[in-house]
N, C-alpha and C positions, 0 to 999 in steps of 0.2 A: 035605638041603634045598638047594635050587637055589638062589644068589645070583647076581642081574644087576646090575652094573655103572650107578649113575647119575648120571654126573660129569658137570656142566650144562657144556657149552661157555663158553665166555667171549662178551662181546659180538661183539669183531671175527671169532671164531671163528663166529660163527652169519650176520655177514652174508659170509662165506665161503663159507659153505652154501646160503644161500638165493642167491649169484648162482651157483654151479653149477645150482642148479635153475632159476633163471630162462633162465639158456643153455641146458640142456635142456629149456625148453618151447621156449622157440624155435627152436629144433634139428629138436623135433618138428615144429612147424610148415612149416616150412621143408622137412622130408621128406616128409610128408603132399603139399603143395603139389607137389614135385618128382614126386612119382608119379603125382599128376594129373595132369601137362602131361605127362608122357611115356608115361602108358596113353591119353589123349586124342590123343596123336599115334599111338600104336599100332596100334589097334584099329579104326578106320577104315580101314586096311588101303592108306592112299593115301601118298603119297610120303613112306611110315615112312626117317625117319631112322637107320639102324643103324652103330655104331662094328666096323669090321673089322679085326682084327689080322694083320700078313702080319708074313713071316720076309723078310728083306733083301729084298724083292720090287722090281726095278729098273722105276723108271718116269720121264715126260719131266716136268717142271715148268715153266710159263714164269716162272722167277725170275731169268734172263739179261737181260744187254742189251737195252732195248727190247723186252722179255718175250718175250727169244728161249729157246728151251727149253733145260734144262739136266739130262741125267743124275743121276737120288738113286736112293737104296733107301730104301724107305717102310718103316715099322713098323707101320701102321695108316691107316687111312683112313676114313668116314662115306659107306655107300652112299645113296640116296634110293631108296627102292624100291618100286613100288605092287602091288597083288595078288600077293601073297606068298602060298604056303598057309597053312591054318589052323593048322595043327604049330606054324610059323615064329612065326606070330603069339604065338601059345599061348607058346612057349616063352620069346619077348622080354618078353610082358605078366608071364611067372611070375617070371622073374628081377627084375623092378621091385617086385614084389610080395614079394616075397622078400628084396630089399635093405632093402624100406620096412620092412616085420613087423621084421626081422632089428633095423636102427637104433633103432626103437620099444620094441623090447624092451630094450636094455640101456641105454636112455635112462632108461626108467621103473625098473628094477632100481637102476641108480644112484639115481636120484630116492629111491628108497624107503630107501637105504644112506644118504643127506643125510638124510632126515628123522630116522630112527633115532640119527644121532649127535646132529641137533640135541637129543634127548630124552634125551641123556645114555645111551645104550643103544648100545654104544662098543666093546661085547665080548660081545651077544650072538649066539645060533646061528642066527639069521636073517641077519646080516651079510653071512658067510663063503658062506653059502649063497645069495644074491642075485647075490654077485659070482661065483661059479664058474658059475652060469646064466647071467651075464655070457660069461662066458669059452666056456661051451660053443655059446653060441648065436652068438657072432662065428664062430667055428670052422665049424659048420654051415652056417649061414647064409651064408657068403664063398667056403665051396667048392660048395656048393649053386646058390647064385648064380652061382657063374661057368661051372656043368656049364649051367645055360640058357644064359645069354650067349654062350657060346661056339657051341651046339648051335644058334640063334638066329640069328646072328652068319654058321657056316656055312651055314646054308637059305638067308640071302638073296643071298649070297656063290654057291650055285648056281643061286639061282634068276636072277640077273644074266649069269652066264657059262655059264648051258646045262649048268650039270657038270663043266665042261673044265678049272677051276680050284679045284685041293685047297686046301681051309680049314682054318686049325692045328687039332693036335690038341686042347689048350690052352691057356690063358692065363689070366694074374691076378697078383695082386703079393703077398708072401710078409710082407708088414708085417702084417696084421691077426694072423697066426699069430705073433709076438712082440708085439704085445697082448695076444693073449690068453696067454701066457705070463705075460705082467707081472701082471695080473688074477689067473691061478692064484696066482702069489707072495703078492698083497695078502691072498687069501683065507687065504692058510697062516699069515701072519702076524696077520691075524684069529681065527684057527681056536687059535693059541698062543696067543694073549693072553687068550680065551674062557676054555683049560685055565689057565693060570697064575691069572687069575681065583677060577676055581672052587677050584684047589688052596690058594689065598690063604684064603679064605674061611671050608677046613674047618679051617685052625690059627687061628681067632679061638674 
């Protein structure tokens, strides 16, 4: 026989809980909203805003004297771009789309891992498993997202410069991949305390 875990949180324990969930509603929100304004600047196809990543790429700034120009290397820059092909577009609108779905989902996964503890269900097999769909869907979704972004990134990157100028091969920041590490971990340590539970259980 199966025994679940139903140790009631304590008060300040539960409003713990419930402001994680309130930051993640509004979290949601606030991404929902963000994919708005930036598929609505998208998808009209007129002076789309696109973030471009370059490798030391030297150019003039006027941040001198009397905004006289001055030698950097850029890491990145924001093209404005209008009639962009349909690809280019496709692939910016899928990465937003992609980012948003992606945030959503382990916004709501968590959500559902607050609720469950508030109910005192603290070491069931739903847990471990909300958070690892956590974890696998930042993973997916962050190298997913950035194969658009980039491939997005470079369309408008050629369709500015004729072709003449090669756009990285990728880019992205290697932090959500040690969340989602940490995540795997919460889950393992969920996934024991599950078994020590049940092994508890069958010596009563």
């Amino acid at each position: 026989m199966q025994v679940e875990s139903s140790v009631r949180p304590t008060r300040s324990e539960r409003i713990d809980l419930w402001t994680v969930i309130v930051v993640g509603a509004v979290a949601a929100l606030i991404t929902i909203g963000f994919a708005a304004v930036r598929l609505a600047g998208i998808l009209p196809n007129s002076g789309v805003e696109v973030l471009v990543p370059f490798v030391n790429t030297p150019a003039s700034l006027p941040i001198g004297p009397g905004g006289a120009a001055v030698d950097v290397e850029v890491d990145q820059g924001v093209l404005t771009v209008s009639g962009l092909p349909g690809s280019v577009v496709t692939f910016l609108a899928l990465a937003v789309l992609v980012d948003a779905v992606m945030t959503l989902t382990i916004i709501g996964c968590l959500g559902i891992v607050c609720v469950n503890l508030m109910k005192g269900h603290a070491f069931s097999r739903t847990n471990p498993r909300l958070i690892i769909v956590s974890a696998v869907v930042l993973i997916a979704g962050t190298a997913f997202g950035s194969i658009l972004q980039t491939m997005g990134a470079n369309g408008a990157l050629a369709a500015v410069s004729g072709g003449s100028f090669d756009g990285v091969v990728a880019s992205g920041s290697i932090a959500p991949y040690f969340v989602a590490a940490g995540l795997a971990a919460v889950s393992v340590a969920f996934t024991a305390g599950e078994r020590m539970q049940r092994d508890t259980a069958g010596l009563v």
